[in-house]
C-alpha positions as CSV (number, residue, x, y, z in Angstrom):
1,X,-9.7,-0.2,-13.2
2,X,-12.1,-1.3,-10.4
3,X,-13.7,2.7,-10.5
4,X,-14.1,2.6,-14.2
5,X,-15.1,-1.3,-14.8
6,X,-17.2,-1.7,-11.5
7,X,-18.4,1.3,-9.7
8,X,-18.4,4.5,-12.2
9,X,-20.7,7.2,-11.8
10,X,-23.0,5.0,-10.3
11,X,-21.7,3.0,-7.1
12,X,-19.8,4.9,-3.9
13,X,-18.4,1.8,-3.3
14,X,-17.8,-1.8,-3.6
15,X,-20.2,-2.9,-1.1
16,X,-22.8,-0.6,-2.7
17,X,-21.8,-2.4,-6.4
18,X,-21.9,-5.9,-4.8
19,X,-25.3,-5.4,-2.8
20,X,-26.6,-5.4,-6.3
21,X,-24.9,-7.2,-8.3
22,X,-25.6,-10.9,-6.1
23,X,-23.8,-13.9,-7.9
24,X,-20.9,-11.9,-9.9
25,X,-20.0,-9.5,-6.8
26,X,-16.2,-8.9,-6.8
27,X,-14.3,-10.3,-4.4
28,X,-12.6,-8.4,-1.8
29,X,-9.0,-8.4,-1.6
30,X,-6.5,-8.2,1.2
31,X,-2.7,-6.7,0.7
32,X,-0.4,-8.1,3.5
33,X,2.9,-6.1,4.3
34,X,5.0,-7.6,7.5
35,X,7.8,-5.7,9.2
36,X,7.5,-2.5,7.8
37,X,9.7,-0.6,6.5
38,X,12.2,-3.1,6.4
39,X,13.2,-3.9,2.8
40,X,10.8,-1.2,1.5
41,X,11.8,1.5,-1.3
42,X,10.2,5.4,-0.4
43,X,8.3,4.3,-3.6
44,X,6.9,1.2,-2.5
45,X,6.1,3.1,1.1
46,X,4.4,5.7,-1.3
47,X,2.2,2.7,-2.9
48,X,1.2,1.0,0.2
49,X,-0.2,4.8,1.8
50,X,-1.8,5.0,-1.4
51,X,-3.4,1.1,-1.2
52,X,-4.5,2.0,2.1
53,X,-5.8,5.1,1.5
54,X,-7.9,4.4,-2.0
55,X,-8.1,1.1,-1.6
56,X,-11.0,0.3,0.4
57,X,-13.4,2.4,-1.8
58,X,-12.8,-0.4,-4.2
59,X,-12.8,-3.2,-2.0
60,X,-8.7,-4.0,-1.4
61,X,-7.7,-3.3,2.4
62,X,-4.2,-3.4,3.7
63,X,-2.8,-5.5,6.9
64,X,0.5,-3.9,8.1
65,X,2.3,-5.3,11.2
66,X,4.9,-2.3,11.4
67,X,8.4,-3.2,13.2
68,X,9.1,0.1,15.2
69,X,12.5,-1.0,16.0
70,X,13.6,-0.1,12.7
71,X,13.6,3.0,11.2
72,X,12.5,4.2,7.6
73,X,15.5,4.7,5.5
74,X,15.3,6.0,2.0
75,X,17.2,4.5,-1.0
76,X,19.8,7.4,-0.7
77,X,20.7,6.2,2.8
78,X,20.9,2.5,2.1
79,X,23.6,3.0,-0.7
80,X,25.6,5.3,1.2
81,X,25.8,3.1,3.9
82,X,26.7,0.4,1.4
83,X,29.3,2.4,0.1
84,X,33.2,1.6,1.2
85,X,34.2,5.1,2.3
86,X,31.4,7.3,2.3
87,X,28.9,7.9,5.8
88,X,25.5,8.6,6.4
89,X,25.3,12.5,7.3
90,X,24.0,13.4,10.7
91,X,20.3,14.0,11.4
């Protein structure tokens, strides 16, 4: 929305877009994530890489304090774990 409504054809950026627009520049915006990946899907992983990665071009940044104690673990894992009777397979 931000590419189409702000910056188009005509803006690289959003600092470029707000260097000329003066009182109506868009605010930047900041995405916090804390203890990564704990409690995060493989699709909301996907979405923050992607925030971080397109995001500044439009002004939004991403702050992520990662916990390396903890592994990733995908949705597949977390149920079988979950699961009375069933293990995780070996990696």
């Amino acid at each position: 929305m931000v590419i189409q409504k702000y910056l188009g054809n005509q803006y690289a950026c959003m600092e470029d877009y707000n260097a000329d627009a003066g009182e109506v520049a868009e605010p930047y915006r900041l995405v916090v994530a804390v203890n990564f990946p704990v409690n995060f899907t493989e699709d909301a992983a996907r979405r923050l890489v992607s925030i971080a990665a397109n995001g500044p071009r439009c002004g939004v940044y991403a702050l992520v304090a990662v916990d390396t104690e903890r592994p990733f673990r995908t949705a597949s894992a977390c149920a079988t774990r979950s699961t009375p009777g069933l293990r995780e397979s070996s990696r």
